[in-house]
Structure formats: C-alpha cells, structure tokens
NULOMAR-307689 format. One record per residue: residue in one letter; residue number from 1; x, y, z of N, C-alpha, C in turn. Coordinates in steps of 0.1 Angstrom, whole numbers, plus 5000, padded with zeros to 4 digits. Example, Ala and Ser with C-alpha at 12.3 -4.5 7.8 and 13.67 -1.06 7.14 Angstrom:
SITE residuo num  nc1  nc2  nc3 cac1 cac2 cac3  cc1  cc2  cc3
SITE       A   1 5132 4943 5078 5123 4955 5078 5132 4967 5078
SITE       S   2 5128 4978 5071 5137 4989 5071 5129 5000 5079
end
This chain:
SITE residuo num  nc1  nc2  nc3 cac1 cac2 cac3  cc1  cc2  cc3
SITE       X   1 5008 4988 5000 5000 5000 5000 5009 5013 5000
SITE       X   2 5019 5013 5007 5027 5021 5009 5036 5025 4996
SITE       X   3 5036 5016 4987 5046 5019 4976 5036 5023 4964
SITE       X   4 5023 5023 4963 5012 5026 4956 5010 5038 4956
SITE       X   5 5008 5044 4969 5009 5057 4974 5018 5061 4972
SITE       X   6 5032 5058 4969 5043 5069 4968 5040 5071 4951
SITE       X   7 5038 5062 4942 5035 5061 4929 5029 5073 4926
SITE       X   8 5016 5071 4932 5006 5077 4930 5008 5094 4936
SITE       X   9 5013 5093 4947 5015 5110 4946 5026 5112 4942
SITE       X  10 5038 5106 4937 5047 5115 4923 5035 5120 4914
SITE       X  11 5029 5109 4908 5019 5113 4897 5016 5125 4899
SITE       X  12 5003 5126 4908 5001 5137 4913 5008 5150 4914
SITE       X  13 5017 5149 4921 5030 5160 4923 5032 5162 4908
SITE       X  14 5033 5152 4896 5035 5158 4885 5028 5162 4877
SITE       X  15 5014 5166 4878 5005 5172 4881 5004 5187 4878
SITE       X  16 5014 5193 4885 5018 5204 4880 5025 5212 4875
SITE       X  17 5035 5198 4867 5041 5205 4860 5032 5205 4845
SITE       X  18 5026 5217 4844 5020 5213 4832 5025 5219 4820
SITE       X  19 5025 5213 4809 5032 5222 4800 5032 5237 4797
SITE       X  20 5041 5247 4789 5038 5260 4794 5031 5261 4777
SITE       X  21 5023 5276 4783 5015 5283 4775 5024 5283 4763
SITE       X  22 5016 5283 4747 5023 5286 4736 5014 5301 4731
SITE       X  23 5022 5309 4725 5019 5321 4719 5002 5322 4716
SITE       X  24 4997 5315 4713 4981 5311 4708 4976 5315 4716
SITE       X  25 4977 5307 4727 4974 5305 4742 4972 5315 4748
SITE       X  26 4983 5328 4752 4982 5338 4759 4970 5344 4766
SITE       X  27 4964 5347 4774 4952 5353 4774 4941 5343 4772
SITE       X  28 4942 5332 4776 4932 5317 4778 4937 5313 4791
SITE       X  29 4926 5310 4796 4925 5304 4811 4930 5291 4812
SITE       X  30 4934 5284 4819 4937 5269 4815 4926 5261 4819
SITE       X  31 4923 5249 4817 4915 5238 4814 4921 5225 4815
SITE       X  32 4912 5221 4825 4915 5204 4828 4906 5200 4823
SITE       X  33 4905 5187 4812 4896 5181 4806 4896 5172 4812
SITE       X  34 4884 5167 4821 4882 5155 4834 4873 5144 4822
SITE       X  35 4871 5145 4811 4863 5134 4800 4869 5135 4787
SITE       X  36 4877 5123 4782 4884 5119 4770 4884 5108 4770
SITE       X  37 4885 5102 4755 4883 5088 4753 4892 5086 4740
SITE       X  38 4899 5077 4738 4910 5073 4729 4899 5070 4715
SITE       X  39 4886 5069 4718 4879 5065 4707 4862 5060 4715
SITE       X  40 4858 5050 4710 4845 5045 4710 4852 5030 4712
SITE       X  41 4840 5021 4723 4841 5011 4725 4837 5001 4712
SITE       X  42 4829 5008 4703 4827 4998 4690 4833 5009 4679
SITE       X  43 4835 5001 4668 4840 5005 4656 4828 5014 4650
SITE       X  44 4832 5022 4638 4818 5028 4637 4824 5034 4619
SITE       X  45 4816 5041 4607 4826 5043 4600 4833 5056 4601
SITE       X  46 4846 5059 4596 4850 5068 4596 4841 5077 4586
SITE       X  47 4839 5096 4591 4830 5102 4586 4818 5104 4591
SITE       X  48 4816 5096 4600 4801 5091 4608 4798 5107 4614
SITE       X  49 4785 5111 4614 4786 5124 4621 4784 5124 4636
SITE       X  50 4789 5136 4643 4784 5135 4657 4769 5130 4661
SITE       X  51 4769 5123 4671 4760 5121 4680 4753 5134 4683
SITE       X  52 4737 5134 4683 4726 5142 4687 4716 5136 4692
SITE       X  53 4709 5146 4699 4698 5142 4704 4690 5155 4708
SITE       X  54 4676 5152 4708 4666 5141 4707 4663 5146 4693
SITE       X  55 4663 5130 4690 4659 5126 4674 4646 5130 4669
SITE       X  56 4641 5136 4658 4652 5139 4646 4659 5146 4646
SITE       X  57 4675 5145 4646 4686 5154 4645 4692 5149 4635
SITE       X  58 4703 5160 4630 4715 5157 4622 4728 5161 4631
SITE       X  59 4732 5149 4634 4748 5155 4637 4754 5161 4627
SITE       X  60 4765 5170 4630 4778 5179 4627 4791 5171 4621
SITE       X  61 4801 5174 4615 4813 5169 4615 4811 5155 4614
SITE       X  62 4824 5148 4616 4826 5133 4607 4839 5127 4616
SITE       X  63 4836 5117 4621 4842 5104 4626 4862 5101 4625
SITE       X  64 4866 5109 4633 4879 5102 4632 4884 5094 4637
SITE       X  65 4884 5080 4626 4889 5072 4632 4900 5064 4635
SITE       X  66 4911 5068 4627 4927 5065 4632 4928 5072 4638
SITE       X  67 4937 5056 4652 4940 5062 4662 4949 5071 4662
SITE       X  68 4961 5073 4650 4973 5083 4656 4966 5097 4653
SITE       X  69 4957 5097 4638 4951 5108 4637 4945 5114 4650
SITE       X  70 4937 5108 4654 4923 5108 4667 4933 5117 4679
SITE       X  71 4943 5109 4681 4954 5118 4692 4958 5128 4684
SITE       X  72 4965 5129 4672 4968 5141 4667 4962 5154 4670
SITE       X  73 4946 5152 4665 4933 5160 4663 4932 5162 4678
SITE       X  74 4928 5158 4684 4928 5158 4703 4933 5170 4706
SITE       X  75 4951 5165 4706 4960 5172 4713 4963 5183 4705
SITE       X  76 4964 5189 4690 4959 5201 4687 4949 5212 4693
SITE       X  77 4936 5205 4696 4924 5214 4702 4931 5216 4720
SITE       X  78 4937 5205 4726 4941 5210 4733 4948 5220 4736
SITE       X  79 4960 5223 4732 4969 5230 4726 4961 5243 4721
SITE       X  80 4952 5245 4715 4947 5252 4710 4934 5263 4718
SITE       X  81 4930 5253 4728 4926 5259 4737 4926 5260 4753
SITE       X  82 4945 5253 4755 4951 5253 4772 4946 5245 4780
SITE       X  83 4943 5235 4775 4939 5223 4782 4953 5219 4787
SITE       X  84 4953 5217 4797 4971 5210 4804 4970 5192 4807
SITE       X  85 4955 5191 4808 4952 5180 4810 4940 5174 4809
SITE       X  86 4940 5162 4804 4927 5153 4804 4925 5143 4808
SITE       X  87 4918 5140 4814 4915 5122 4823 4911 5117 4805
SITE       X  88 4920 5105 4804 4919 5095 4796 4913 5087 4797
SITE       X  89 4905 5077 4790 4902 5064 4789 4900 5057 4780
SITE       X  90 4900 5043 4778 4899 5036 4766 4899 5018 4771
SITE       X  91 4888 5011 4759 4888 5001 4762 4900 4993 4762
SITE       X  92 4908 4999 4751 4929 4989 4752 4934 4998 4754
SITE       X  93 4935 4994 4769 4946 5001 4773 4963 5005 4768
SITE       X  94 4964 4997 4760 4978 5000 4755 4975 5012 4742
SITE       X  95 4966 5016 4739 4962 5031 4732 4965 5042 4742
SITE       X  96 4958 5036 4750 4956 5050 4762 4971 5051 4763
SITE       X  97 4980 5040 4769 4996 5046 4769 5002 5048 4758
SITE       X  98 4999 5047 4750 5006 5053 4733 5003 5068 4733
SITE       X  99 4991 5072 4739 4989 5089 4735 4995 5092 4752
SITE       X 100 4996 5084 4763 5002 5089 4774 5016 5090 4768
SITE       X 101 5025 5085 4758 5038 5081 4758 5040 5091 4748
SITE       X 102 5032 5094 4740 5032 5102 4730 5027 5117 4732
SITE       X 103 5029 5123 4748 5021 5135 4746 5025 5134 4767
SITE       X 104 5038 5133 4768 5041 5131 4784 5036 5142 4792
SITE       X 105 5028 5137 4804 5023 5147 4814 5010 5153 4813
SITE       X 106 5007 5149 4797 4992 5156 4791 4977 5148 4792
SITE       X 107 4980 5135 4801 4967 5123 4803 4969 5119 4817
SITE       X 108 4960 5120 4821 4959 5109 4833 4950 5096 4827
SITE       X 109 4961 5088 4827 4955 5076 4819 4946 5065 4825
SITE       X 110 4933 5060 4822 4924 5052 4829 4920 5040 4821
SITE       X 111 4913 5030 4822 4910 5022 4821 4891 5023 4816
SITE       X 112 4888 5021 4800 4874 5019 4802 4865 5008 4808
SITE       X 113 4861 5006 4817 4853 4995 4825 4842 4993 4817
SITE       X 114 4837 4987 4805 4824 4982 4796 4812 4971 4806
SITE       X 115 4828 4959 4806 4825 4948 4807 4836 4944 4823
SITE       X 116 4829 4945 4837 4839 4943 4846 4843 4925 4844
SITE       X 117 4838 4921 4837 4844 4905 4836 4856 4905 4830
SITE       X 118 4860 4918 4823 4868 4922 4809 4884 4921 4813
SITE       X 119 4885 4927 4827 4897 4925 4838 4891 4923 4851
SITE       X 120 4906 4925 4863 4902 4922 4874 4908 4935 4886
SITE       X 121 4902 4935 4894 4905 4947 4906 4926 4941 4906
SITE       X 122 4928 4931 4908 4940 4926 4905 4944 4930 4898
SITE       X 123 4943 4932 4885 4952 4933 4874 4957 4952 4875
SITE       X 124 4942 4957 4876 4942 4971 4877 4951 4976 4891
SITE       X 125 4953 4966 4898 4962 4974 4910 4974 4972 4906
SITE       X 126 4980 4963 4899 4996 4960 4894 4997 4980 4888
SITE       X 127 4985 4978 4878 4992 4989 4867 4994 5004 4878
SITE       X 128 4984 5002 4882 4984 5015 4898 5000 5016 4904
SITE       X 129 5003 5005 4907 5015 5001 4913 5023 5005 4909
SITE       X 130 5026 5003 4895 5035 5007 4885 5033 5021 4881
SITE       X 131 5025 5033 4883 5021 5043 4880 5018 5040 4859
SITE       X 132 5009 5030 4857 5010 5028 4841 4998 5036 4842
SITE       X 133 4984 5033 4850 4967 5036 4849 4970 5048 4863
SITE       X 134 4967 5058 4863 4960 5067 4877 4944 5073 4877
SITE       X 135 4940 5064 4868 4925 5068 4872 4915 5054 4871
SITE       X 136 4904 5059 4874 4897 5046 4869 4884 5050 4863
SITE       X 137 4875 5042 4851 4867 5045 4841 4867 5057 4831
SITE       X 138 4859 5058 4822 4849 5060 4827 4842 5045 4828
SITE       X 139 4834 5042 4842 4829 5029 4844 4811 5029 4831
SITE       X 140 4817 5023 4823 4804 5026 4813 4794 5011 4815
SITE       X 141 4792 5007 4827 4788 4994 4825 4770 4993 4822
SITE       X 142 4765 5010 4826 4750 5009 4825 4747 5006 4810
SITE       X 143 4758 5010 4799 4755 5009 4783 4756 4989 4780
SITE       X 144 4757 4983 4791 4754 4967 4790 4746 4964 4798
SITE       X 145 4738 4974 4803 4723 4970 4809 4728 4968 4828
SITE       X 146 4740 4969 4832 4745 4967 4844 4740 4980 4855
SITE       X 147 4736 4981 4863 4733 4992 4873 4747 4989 4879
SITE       X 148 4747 5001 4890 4761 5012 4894 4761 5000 4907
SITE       X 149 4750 4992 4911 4747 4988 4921 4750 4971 4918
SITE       X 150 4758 4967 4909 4757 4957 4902 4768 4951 4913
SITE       X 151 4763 4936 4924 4780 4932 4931 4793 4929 4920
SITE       X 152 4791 4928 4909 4809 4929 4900 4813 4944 4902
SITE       X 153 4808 4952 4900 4817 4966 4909 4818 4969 4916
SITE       X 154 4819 4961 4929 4821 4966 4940 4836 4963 4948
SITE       X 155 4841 4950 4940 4856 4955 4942 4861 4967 4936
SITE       X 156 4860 4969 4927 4869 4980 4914 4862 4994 4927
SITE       X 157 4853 4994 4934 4848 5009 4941 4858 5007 4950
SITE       X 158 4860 4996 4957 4870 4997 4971 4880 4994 4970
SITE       X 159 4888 4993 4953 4903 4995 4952 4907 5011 4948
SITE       X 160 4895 5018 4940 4893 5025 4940 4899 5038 4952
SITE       X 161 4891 5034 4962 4888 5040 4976 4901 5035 4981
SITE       X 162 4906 5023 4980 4915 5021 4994 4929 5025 4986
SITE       X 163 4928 5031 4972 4945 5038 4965 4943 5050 4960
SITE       X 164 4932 5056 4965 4928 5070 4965 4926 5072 4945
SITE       X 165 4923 5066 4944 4920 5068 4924 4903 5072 4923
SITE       X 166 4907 5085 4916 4896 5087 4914 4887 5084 4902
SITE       X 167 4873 5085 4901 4867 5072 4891 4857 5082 4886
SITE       X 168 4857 5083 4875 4846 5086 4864 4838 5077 4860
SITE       X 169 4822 5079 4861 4809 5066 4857 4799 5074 4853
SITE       X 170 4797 5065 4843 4780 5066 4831 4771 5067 4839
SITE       X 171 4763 5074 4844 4750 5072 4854 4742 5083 4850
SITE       X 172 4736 5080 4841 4726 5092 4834 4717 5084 4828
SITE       X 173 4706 5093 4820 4695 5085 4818 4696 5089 4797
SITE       X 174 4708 5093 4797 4710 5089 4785 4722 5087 4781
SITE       X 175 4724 5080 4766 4734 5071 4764 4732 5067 4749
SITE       X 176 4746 5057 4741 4746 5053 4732 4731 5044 4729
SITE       X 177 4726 5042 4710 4720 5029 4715 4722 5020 4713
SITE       X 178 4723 5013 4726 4728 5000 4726 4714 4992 4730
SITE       X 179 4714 4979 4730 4699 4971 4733 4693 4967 4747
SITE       X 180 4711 4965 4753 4707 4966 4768 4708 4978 4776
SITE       X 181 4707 4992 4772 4710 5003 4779 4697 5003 4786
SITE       X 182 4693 5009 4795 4680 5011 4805 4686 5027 4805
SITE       X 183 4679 5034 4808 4677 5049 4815 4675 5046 4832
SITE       X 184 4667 5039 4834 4663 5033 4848 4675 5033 4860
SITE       X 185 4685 5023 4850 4698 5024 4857 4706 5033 4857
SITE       X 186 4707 5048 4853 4711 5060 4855 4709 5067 4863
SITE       X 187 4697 5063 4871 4694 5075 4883 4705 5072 4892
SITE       X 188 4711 5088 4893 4722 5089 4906 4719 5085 4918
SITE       X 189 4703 5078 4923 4703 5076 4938 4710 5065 4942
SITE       X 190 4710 5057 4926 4714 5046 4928 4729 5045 4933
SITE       X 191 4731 5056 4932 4751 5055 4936 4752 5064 4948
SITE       X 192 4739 5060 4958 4738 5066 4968 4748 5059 4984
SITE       X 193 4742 5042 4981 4747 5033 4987 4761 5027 4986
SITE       X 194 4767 5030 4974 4783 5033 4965 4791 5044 4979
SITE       X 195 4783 5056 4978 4791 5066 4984 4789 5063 5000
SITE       X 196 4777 5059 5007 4775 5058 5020 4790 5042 5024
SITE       X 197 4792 5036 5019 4793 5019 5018 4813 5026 5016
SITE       X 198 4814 5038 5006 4829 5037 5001 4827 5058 5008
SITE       X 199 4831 5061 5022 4833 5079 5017 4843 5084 5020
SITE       X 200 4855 5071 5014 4867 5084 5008 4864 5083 4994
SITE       X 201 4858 5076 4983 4858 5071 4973 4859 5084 4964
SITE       X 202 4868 5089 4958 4863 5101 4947 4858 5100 4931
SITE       X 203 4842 5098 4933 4835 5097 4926 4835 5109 4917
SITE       X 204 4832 5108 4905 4824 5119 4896 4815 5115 4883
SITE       X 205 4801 5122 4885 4793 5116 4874 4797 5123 4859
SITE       X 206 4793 5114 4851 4796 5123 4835 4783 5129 4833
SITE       X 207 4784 5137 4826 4769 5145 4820 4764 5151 4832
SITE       X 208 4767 5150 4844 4762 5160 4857 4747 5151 4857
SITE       X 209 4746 5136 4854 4738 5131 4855 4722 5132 4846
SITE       X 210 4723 5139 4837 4715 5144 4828 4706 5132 4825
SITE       X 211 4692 5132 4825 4686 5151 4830 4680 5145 4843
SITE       X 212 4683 5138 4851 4678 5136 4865 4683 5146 4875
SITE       X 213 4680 5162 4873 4686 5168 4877 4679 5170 4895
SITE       X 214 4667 5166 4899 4667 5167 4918 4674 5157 4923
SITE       X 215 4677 5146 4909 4679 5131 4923 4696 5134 4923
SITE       X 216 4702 5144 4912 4719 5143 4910 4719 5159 4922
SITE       X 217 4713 5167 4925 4713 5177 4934 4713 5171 4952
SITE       X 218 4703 5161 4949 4698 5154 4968 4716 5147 4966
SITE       X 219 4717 5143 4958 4726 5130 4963 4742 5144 4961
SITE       X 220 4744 5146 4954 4755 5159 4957 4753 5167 4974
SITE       X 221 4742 5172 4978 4742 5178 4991 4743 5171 5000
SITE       X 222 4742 5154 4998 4741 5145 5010 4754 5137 5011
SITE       X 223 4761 5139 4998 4772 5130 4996 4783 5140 4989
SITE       X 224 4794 5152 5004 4802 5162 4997 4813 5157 4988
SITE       X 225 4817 5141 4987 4824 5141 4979 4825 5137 4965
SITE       X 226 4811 5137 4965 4806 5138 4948 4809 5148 4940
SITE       X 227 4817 5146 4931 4814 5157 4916 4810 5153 4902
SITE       X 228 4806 5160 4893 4799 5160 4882 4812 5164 4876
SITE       X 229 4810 5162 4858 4812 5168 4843 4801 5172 4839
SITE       X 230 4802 5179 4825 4794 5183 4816 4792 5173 4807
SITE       X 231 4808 5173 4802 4802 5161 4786 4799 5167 4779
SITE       X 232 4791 5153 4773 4787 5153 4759 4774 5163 4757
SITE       X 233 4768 5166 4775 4754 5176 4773 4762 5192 4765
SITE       X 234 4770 5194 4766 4777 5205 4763 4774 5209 4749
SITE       X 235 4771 5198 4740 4771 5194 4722 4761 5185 4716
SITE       X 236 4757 5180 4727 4745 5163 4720 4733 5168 4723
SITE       X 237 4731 5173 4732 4714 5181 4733 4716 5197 4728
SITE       X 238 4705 5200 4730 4704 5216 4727 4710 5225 4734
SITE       X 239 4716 5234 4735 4719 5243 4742 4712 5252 4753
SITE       X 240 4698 5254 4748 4690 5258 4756 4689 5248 4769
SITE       X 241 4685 5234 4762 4686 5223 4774 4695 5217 4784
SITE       X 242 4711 5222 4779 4717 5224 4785 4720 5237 4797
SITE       X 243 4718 5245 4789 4717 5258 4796 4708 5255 4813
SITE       X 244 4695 5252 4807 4686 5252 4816 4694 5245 4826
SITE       X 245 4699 5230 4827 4703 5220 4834 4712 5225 4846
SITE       X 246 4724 5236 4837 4737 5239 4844 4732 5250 4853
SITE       X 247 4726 5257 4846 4723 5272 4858 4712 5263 4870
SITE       X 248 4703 5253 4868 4698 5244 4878 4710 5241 4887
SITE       X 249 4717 5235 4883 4727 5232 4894 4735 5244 4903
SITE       X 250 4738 5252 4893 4742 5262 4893 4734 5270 4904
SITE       X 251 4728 5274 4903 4714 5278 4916 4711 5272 4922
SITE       X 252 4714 5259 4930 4716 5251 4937 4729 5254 4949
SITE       X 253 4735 5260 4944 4750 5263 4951 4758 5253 4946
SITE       X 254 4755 5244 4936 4768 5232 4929 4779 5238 4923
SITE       X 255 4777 5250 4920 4793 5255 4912 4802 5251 4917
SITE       X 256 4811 5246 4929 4822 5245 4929 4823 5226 4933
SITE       X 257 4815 5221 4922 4818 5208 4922 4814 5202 4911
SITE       X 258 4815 5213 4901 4810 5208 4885 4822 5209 4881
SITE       X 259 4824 5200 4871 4845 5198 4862 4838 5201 4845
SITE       X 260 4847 5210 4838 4845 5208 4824 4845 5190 4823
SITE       X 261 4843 5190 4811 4850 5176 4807 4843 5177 4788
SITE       X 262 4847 5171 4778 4843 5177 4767 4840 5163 4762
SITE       X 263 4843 5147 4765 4839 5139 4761 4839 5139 4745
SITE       X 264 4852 5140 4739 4854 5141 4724 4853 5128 4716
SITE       X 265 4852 5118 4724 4853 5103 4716 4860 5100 4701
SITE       X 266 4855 5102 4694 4864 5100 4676 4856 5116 4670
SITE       X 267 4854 5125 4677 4849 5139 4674 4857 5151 4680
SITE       X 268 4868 5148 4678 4875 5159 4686 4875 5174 4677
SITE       X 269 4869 5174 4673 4857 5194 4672 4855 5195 4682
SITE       X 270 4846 5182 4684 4839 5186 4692 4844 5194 4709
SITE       X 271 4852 5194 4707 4861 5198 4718 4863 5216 4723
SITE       X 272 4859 5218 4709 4857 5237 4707 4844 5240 4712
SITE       X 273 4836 5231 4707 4818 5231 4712 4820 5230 4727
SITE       X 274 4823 5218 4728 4822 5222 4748 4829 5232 4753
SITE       X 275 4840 5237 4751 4846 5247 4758 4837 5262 4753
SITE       X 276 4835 5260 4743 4825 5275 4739 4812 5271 4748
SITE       X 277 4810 5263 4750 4794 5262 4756 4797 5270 4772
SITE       X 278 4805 5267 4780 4808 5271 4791 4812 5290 4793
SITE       X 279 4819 5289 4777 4827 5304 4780 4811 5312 4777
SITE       X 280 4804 5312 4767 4793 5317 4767 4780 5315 4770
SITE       X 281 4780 5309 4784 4772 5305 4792 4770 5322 4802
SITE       X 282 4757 5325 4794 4749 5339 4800 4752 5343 4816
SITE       X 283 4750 5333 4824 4748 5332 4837 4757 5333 4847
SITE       X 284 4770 5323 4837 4782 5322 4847 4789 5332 4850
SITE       X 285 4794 5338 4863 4803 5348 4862 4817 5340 4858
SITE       X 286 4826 5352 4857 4841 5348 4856 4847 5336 4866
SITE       X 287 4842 5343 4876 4849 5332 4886 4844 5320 4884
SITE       X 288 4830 5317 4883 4824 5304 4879 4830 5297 4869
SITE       X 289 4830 5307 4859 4840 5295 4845 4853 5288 4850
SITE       X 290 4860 5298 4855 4875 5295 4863 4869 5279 4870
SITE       X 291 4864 5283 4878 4856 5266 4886 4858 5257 4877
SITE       X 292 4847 5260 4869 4841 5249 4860 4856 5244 4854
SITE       X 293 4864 5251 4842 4876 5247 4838 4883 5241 4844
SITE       X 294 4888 5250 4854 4901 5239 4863 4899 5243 4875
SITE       X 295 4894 5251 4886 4896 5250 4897 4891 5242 4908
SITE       X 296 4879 5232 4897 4873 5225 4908 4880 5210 4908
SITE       X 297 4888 5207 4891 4893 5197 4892 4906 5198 4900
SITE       X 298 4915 5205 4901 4921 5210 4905 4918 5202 4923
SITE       X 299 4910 5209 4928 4903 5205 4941 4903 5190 4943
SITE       X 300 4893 5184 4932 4893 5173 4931 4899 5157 4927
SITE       X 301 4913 5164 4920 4924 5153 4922 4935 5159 4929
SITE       X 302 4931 5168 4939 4940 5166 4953 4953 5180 4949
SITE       X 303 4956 5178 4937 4969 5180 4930 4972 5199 4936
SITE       X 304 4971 5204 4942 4973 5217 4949 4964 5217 4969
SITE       X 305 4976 5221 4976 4973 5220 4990 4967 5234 4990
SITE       X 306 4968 5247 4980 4960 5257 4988 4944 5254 4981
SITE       X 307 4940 5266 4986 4923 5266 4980 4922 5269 4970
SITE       X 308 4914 5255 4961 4913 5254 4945 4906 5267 4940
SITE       X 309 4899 5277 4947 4891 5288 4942 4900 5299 4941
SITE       X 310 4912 5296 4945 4926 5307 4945 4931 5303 4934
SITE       X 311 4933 5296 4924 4942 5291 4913 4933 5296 4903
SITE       X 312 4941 5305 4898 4940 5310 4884 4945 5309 4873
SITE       X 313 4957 5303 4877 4965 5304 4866 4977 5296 4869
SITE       X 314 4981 5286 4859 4990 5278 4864 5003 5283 4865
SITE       X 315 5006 5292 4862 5020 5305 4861 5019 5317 4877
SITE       X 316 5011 5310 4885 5014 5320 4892 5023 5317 4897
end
C-alpha cells in the first residue's frame, strides 16, 4: 500500500508540471479536461457524424477514426485551447499509453470499465502500482444494461477507495443505443449506497447526471464528495437544454463541484463546442468558468494544497 501511494502521489506531484503556455494561448484560462476517450468502444465508419439528440437530429462533423490521427486531432484542440490536462480512457489500454507516451504529462490515463468481467480489481492494482493507469473509468457498465449497484463493481469501488483513484461513471439517463441500455439504471440515487458503503471514494458523474437533475442535486448535498462533468450535454442536446440543466445546478450552490469535461470520443471538434458552451454561458460569472475549467478539478484530484478557488493560473 505504501509503495502505491508513493507512485501515485509523484503522479500527482507531476501534476503540475504542466506544460507551458504557447503564443496562441496567451490570454486563455487553463483547462482540465476531466472526460476523454482514445475512441469509441465499437467500431463505427470513419465520417460518421456526431451524435445528437433528441431525434430527429442531424449530427455535425465526421468520425475520426485512426488512432494516431484521433490523438493528433485531440491534442491540437488542446493546445489550442490550454487544456494541460485530460482524464483519459479507453477500452485497450495500451492506446491510452501510446497517446500517454506520446504527449508526456498531458493524460491521466484510465481504464474503460464496459465489461467488469473484461479485467480484474487485481490486474488494475499492478498497473496502479506501476504508475501505468492513475484513474479509473469511465465505468460505462450501464450501456450493458448493468446498474452502478451491480455486486461485480464493488471491488473495482474499494480498490478505487483504498488507493485513493479517482473514478469517472455513466450514470445518466441517456446514452449510446445499445439494446441493453435502461435509463432506469442512470438515476444517481442509485450510487447513493456506493458513496455511504465507500466515503473516501472520489466519485464523479459524466453528464452531471443528465437530465435527472433533483435526484443528482439530493445525492450531491448528502454525499460532499461527489462531483459532476458536463460532457457530451455540452454538444449532443440543445443548448437551451443544456443551459437550463447547468444554471439548475448552478442555483443550487453546485458551482464549485462541477469539472468541464468535453467527452470528444472520435469527434474531437467537438472539443471547441464544449469549451465554447461554458465560456458563453449567460449566467456564469468569471469566477464560475475558472471553477468549471480547472479549479474545481484541480480541488478534486488533490493536486494543489492551497484553496482550488485561489488558482487561476497555472503560472502564478
């Protein structure tokens, strides 16, 4: 345990060294992307347009899908708009360390959880050990019909919990379509008994739980070490419906436990959409975006001992 922990807080500690601003850059806030994905768990064709909703839509843009391209395209937009970092994930793992190896310091690399039969809480602690994986999910197990509440994740929550990794999970009431998805199994109450059962566990939902927005507010005020992303609500629904969702939370007093995240999958445009969705979000003040971008992740992978609502700038 002890040699896991030292792993794990170099990581951390490295953290901030994040790369420095390029000329582009100047005059851009920085950005932690807490949602990235090396691609899509199934194949799909290259060109394919983005995902939309609610149908009838036409998605935007077209499907990249080589991998070196996919990282190329990525880590440009990042670059392009001061991202220093992104939680990674992917179903082969040895992708996720090809763009970790190929782009040093710029991923916190994770493990996609589809199928928990797929590996074992074992296998995932070696790579922990090793500093190869420092995150875990996103846990996508509800897109195979599995609830959050399912006994095969309940080791992966208390390895989770007992090496301090924190875990990104699908718990929303929308999703790819797949044949076993349920909406049912998206309500956040259900990851009520997760947080009471695990409360060092540093949970975060994707999509801020969308759109079960009282039951992802009760379980946030009852359970402080919950956080949300945005996602894919940032680009796949309307804007207005978006809008509506965030300032709900937002008037709630949630601001300082919401994380960007842009969830680019084989769409990395899409990466300009989410970051513009937040910067011209009517409601937010300044300080609030600063949250939203990086000061709350910031907070919430540990990686700075003063107060994350003081960090503005990673050059100070």
């Amino acid at each position: 345990m002890k040699k896991y922990s030292l792993v794990l807080a170099l990581f951390w500690l490295g953290l901030l060294a994040f790369p420095q601003d390029k000329p582009g850059q100047r005059g851009l806030q920085p950005i932690i992307d807490m949602h990235m994905h090396t691609g899509l768990p199934d194949e799909i064709p290259a060109g394919t347009p983005a995902l939309c909703r609610p149908d009838p839509c036409e998605g935007d843009g077209g499907a990249t899908v080589d991998d070196t391209r996919l990282m190329e395209k990525t880590l440009e937009a990042m670059d392009r708009y001061n991202i220093k970092k992104g939680f990674l994930s992917g179903i082969d793992i040895s992708t996720v360390q090809a763009w970790s190896e190929a782009a040093p310091g710029r991923f916190i690399a994770s493990p996609f959880i589809l199928d928990p039969n797929s590996t074992t809480p074992g296998r995932l602690r070696e790579a922990y050990r090793t500093g190869e994986l420092q995150g875990m999910g996103e846990i996508g197990t509800q897109l195979m019909g599995l609830s959050p509440t399912d006994p095969a994740l309940e080791p992966y929550f208390a390895l989770a919990e007992e090496l301090n990794v924190p875990v990104l999970i699908h718990t929303l009431g929308i999703g790819p379509y797949m044949p076993h998805f349920r909406s049912a199994s998206g309500s956040p109450l259900l990851l009520e008994n997760i947080l009471a059962r695990h409360p060092k566990l540093r949970l975060y939902v994707e999509n801020a739980g969308f759109p079960f927005r009282d039951e992802m507010i009760a379980v946030m005020y009852q359970y402080p070490q919950l956080y949300v992303d945005v996602s894919t609500i940032t680009w796949v629904i309307p804007r207005t419906a978006f809008y509506d969702y965030l300032e709900a939370l937002i008037r709630a007093g949630l601001g300082k436990r919401i994380m960007f995240g842009s969830d680019q999958m084989v769409w990395p445009e899409k990466i300009s959409e989410a970051v513009e969705a937040i910067q011209q979000a009517p409601f937010l003040t300044e300080a609030q975006k600063r949250d939203i971008f990086y000061n709350n992740a910031v907070r919430f992978l540990g990686i700075d001992g003063e107060s994350a609502s003081q960090v503005t700038s990673v050059h100070d």
